[in-house]
N, CA, C and O atoms as a GROMACS GRO file, in nm:
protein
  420
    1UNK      N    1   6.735  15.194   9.720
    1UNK     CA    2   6.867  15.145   9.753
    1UNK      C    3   6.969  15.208   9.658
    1UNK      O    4   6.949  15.219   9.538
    2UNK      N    5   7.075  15.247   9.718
    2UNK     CA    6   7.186  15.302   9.633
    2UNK      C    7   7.271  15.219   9.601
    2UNK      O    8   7.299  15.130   9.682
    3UNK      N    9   7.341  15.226   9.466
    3UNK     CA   10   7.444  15.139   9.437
    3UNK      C   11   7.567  15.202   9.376
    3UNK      O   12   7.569  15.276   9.278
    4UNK      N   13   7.664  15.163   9.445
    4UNK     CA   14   7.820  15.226   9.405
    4UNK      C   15   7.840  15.139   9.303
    4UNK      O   16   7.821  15.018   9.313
    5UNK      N   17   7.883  15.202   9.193
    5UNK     CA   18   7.909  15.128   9.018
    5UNK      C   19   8.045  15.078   9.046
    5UNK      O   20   8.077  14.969   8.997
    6UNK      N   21   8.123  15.137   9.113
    6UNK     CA   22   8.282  15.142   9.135
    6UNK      C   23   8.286  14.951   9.118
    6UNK      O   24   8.313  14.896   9.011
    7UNK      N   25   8.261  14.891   9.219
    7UNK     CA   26   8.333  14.740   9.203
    7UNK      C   27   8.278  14.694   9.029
    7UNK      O   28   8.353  14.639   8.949
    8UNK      N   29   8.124  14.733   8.997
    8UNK     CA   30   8.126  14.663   8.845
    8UNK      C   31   8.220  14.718   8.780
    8UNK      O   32   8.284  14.644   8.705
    9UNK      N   33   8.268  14.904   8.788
    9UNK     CA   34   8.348  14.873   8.698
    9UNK      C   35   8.497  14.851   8.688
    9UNK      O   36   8.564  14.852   8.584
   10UNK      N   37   8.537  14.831   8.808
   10UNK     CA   38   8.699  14.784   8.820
   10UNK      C   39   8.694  14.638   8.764
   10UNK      O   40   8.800  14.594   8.718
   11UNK      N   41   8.560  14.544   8.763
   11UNK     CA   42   8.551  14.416   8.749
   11UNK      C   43   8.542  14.442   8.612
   11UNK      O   44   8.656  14.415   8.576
   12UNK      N   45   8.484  14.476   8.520
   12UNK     CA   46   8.447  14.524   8.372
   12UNK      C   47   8.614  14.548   8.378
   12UNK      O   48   8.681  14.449   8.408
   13UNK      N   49   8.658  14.626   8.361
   13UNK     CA   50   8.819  14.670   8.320
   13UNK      C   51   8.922  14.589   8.334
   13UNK      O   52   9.011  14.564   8.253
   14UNK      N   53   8.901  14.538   8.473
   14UNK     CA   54   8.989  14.386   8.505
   14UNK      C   55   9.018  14.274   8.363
   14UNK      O   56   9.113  14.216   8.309
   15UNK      N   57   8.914  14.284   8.353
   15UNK     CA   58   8.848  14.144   8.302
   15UNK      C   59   8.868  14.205   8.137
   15UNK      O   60   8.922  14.116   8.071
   16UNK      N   61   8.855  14.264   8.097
   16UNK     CA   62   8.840  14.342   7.951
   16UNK      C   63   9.066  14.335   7.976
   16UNK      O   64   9.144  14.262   7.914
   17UNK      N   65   9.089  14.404   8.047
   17UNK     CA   66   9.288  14.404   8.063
   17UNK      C   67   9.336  14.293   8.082
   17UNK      O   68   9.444  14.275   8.026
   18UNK      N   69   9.291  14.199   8.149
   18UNK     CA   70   9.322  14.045   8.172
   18UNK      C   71   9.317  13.997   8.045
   18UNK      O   72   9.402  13.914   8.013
   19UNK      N   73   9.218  14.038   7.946
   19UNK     CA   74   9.178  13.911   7.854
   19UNK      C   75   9.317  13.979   7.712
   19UNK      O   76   9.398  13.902   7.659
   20UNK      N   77   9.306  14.159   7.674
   20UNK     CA   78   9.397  14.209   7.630
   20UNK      C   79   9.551  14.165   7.656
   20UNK      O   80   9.641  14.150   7.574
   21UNK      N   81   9.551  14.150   7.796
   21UNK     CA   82   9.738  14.117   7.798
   21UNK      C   83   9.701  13.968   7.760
   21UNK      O   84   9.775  13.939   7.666
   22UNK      N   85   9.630  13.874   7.787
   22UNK     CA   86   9.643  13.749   7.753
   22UNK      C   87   9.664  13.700   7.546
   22UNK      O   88   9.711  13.639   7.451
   23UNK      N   89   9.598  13.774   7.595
   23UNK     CA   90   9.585  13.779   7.391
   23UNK      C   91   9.629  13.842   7.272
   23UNK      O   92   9.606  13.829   7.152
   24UNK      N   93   9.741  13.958   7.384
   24UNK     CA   94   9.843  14.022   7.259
   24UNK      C   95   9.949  13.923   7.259
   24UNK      O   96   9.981  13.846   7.349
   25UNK      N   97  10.004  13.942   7.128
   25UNK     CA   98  10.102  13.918   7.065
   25UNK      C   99  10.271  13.911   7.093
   25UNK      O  100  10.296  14.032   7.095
   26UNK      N  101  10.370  13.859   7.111
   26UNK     CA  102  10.482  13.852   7.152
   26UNK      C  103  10.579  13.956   7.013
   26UNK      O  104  10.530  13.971   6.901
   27UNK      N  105  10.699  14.008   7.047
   27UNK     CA  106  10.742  14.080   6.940
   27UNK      C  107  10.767  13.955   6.835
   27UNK      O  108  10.704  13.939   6.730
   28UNK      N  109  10.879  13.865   6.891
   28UNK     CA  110  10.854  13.800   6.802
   28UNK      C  111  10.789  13.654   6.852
   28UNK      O  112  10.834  13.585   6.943
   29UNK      N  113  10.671  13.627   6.768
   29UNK     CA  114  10.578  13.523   6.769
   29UNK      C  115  10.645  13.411   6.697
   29UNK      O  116  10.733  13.435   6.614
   30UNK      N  117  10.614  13.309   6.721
   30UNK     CA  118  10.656  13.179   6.653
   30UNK      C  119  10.594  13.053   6.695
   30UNK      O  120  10.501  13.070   6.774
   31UNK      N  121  10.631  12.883   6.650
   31UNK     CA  122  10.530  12.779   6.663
   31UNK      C  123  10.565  12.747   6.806
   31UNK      O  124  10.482  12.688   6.875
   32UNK      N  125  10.724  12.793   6.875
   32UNK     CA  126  10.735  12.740   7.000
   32UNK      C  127  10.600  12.818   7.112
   32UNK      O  128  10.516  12.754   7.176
   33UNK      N  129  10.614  12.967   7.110
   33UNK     CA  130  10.515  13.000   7.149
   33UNK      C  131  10.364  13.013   7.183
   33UNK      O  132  10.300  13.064   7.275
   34UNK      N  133  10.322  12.922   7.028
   34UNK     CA  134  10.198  12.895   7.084
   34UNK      C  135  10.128  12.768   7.126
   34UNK      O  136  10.015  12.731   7.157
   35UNK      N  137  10.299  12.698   7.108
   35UNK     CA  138  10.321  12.543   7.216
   35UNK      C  139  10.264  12.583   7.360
   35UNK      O  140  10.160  12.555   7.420
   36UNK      N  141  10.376  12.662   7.389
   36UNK     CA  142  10.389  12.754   7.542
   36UNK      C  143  10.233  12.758   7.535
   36UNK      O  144  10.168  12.686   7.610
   37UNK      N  145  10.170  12.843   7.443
   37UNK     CA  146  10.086  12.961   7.552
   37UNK      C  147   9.964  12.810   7.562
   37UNK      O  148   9.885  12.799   7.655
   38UNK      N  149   9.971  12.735   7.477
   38UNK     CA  150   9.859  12.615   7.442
   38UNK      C  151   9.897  12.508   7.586
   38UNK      O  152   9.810  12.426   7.616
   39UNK      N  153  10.029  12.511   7.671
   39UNK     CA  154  10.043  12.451   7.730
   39UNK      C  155  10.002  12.543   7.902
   39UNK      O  156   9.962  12.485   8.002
   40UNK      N  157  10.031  12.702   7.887
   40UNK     CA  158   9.988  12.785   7.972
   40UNK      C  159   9.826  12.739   7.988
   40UNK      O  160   9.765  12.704   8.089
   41UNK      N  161   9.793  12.749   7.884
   41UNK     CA  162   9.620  12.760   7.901
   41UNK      C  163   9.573  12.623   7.967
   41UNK      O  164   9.478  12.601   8.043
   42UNK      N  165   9.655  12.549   7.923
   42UNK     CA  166   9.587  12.371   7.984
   42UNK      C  167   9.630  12.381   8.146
   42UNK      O  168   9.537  12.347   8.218
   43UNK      N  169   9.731  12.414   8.206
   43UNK     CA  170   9.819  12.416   8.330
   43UNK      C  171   9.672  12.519   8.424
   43UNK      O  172   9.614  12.483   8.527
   44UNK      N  173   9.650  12.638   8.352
   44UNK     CA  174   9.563  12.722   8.411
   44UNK      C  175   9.453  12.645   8.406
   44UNK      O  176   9.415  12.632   8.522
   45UNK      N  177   9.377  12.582   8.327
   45UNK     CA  178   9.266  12.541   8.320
   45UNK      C  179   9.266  12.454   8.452
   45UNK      O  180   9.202  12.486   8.552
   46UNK      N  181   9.330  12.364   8.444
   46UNK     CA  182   9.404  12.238   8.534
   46UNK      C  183   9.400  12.312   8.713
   46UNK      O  184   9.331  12.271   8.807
   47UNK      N  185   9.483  12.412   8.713
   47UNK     CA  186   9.457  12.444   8.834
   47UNK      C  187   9.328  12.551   8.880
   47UNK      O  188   9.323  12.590   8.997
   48UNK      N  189   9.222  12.597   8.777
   48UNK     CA  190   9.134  12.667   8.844
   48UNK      C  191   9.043  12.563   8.892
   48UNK      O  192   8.983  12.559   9.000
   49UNK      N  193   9.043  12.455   8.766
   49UNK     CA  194   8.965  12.341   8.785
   49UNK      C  195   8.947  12.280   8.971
   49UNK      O  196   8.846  12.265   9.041
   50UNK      N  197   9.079  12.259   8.995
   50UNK     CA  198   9.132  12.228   9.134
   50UNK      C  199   9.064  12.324   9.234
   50UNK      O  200   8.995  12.302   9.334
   51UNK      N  201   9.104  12.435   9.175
   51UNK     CA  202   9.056  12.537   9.314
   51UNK      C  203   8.873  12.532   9.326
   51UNK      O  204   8.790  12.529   9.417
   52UNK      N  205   8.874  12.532   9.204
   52UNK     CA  206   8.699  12.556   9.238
   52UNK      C  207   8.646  12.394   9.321
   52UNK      O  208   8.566  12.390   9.414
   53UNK      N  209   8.708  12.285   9.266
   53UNK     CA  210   8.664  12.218   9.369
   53UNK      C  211   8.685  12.206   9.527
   53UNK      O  212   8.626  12.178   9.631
   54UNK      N  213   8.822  12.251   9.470
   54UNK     CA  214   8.863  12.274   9.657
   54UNK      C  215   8.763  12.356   9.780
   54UNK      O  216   8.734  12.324   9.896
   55UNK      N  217   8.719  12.504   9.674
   55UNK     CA  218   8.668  12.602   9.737
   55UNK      C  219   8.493  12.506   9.765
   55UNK      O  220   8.437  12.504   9.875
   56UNK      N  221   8.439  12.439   9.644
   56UNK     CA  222   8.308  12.370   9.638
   56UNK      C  223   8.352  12.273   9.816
   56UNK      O  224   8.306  12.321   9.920
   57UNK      N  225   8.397  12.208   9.819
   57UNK     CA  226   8.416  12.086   9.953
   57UNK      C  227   8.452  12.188  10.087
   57UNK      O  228   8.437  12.152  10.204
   58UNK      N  229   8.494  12.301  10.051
   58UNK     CA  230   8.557  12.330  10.186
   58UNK      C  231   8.482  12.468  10.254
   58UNK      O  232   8.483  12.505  10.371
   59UNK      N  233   8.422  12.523  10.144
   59UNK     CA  234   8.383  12.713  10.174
   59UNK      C  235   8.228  12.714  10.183
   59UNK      O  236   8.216  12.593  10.160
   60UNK      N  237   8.136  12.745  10.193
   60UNK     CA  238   8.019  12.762  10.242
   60UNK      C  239   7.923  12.840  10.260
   60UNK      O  240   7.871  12.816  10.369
   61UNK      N  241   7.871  12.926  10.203
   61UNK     CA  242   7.793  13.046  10.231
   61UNK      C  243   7.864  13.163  10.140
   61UNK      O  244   7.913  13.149  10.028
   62UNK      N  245   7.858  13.274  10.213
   62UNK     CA  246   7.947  13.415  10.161
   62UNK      C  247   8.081  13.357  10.120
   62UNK      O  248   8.104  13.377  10.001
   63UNK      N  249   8.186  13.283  10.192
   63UNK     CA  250   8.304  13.251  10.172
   63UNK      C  251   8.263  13.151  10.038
   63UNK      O  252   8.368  13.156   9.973
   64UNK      N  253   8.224  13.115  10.006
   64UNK     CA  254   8.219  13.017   9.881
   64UNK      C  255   8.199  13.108   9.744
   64UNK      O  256   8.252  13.082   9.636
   65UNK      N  257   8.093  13.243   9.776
   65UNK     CA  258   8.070  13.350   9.667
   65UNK      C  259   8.237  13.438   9.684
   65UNK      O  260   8.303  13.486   9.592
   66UNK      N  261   8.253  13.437   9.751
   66UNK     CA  262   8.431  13.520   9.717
   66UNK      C  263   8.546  13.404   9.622
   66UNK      O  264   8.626  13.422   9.531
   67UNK      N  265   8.510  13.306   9.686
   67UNK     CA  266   8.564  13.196   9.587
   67UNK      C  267   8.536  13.181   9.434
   67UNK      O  268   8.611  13.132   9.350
   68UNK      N  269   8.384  13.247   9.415
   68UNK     CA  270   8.336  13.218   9.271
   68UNK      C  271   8.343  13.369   9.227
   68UNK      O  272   8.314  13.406   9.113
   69UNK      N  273   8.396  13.478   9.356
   69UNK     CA  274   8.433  13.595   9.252
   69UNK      C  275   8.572  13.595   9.186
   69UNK      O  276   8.604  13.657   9.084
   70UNK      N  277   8.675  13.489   9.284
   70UNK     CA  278   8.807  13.526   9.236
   70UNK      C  279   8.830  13.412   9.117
   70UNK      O  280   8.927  13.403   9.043
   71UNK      N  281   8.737  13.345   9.119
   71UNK     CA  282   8.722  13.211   8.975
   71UNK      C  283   8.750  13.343   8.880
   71UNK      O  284   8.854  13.364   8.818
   72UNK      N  285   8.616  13.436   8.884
   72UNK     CA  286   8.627  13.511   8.744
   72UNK      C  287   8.763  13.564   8.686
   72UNK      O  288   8.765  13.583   8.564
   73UNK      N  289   8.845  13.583   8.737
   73UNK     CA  290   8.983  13.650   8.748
   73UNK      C  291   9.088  13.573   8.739
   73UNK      O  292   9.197  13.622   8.713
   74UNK      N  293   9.068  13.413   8.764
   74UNK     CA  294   9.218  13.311   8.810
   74UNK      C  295   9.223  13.272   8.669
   74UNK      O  296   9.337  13.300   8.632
   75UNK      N  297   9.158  13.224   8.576
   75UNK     CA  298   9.229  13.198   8.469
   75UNK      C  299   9.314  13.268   8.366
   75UNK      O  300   9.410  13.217   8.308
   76UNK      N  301   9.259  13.423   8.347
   76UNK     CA  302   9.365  13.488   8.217
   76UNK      C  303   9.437  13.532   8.335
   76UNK      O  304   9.533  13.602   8.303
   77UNK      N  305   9.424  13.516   8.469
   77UNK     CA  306   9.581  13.564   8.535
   77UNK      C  307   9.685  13.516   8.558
   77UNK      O  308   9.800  13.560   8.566
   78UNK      N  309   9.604  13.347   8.578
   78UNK     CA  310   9.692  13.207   8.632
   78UNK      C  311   9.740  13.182   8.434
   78UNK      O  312   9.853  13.143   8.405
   79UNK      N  313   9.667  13.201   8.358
   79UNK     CA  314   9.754  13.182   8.189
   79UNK      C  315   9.856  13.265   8.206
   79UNK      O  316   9.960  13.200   8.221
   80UNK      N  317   9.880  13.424   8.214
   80UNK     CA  318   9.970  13.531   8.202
   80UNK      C  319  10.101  13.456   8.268
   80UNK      O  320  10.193  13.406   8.204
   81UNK      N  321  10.089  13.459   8.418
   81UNK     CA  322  10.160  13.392   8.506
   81UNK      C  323  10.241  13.298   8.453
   81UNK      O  324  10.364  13.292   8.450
   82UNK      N  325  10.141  13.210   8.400
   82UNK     CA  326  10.241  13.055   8.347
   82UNK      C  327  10.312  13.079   8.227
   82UNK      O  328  10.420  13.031   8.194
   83UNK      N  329  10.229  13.169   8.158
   83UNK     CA  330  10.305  13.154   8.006
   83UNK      C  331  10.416  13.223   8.054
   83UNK      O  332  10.517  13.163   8.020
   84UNK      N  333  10.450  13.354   8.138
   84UNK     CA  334  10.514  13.413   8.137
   84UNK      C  335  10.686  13.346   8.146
   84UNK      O  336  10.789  13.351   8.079
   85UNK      N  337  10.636  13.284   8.275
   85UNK     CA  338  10.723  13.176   8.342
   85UNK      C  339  10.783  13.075   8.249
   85UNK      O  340  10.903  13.053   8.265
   86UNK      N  341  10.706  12.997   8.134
   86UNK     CA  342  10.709  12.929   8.088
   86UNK      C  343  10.822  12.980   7.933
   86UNK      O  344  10.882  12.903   7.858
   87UNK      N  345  10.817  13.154   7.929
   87UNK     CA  346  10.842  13.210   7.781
   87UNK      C  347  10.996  13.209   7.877
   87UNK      O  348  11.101  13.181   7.820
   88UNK      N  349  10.994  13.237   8.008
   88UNK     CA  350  11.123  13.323   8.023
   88UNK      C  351  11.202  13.198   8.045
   88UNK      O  352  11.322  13.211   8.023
   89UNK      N  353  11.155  13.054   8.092
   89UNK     CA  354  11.235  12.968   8.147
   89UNK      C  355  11.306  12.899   7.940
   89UNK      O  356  11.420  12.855   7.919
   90UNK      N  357  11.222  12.910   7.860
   90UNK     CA  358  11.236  12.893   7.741
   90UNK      C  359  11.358  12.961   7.621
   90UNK      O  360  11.413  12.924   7.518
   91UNK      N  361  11.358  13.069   7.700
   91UNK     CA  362  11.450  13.194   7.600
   91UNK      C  363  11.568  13.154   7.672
   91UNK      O  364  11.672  13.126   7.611
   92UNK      N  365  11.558  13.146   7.829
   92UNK     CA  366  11.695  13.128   7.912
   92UNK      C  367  11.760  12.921   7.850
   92UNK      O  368  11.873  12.873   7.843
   93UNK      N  369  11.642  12.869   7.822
   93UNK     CA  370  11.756  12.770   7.780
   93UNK      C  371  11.776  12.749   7.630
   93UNK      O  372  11.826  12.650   7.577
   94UNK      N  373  11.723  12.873   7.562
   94UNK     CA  374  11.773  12.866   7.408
   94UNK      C  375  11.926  12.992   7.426
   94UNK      O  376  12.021  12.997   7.347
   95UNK      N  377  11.906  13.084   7.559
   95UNK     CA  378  12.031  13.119   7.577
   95UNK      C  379  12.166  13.032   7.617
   95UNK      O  380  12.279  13.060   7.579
   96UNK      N  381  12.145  12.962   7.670
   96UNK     CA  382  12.257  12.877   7.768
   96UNK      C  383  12.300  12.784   7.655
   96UNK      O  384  12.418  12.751   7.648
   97UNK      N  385  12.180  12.724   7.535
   97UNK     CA  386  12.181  12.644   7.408
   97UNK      C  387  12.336  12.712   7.344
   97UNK      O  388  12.441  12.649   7.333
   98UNK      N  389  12.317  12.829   7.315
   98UNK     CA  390  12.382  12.923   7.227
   98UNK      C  391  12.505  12.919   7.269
   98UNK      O  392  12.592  12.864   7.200
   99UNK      N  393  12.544  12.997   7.428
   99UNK     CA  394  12.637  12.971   7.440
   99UNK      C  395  12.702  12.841   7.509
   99UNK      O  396  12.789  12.864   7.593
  100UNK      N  397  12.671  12.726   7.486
  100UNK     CA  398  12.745  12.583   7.518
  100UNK      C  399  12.770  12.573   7.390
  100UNK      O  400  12.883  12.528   7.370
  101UNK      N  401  12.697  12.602   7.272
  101UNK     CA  402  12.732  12.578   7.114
  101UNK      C  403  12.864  12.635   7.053
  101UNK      O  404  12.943  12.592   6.969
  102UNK      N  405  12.856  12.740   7.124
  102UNK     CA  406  12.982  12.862   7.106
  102UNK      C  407  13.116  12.794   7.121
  102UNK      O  408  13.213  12.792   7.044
  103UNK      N  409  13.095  12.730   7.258
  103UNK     CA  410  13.204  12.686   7.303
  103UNK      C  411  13.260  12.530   7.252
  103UNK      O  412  13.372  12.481   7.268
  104UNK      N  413  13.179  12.493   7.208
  104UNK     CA  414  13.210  12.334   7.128
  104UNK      C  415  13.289  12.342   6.999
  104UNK      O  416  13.360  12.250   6.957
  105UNK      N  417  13.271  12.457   6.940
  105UNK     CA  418  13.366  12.490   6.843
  105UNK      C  419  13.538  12.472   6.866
  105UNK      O  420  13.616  12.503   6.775
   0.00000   0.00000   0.00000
């Protein structure tokens, strides 16, 4: 039997780049941020948790193994996602902070 390496290793690289962007560093780092990323990681946990049961009650056979391939992948993507969301919705209201401060003067 022949075997094409190609899907292990896009899955190997995936998974090795998923875990790298999850785990570098912000330029500037600080305690709000690793509020964020500590609150990213619980939100992700929270919803893979969900899906895998969803996929367990509802999928069945082959469709249930595509479910437990995209498990491998939903958490450092569903973290990236949230923190991301979570850094930009954060900066935008320490911007809007700044300038309402400006103007109280």
């Amino acid at each position: 039997m022949h075997s094409n390496l190609s899907d292990e290793i896009f899955t190997i690289f995936s998974i090795i780049g998923l875990t790298l962007i999850a785990l570098s560093k912000e330029k500037q780092e600080n305690a709000q941020n690793t509020e964020l990323r500590l609150k990213a990681l619980s939100l992700a946990f929270i919803i893979n948790a969900a899906f895998i049961v969803f996929g367990s009650a509802f999928f069945y056979g082959l469709s249930y193994l595509y479910i437990l391939t995209i498990n491998i992948f939903s958490i450092p993507l569903l973290y990236i996602i949230i923190f991301r969301i979570l850094l930009y919705k954060s900066k935008k209201s320490r911007t809007k902070d700044l300038v309402t401060d400006g103007f109280d003067n």
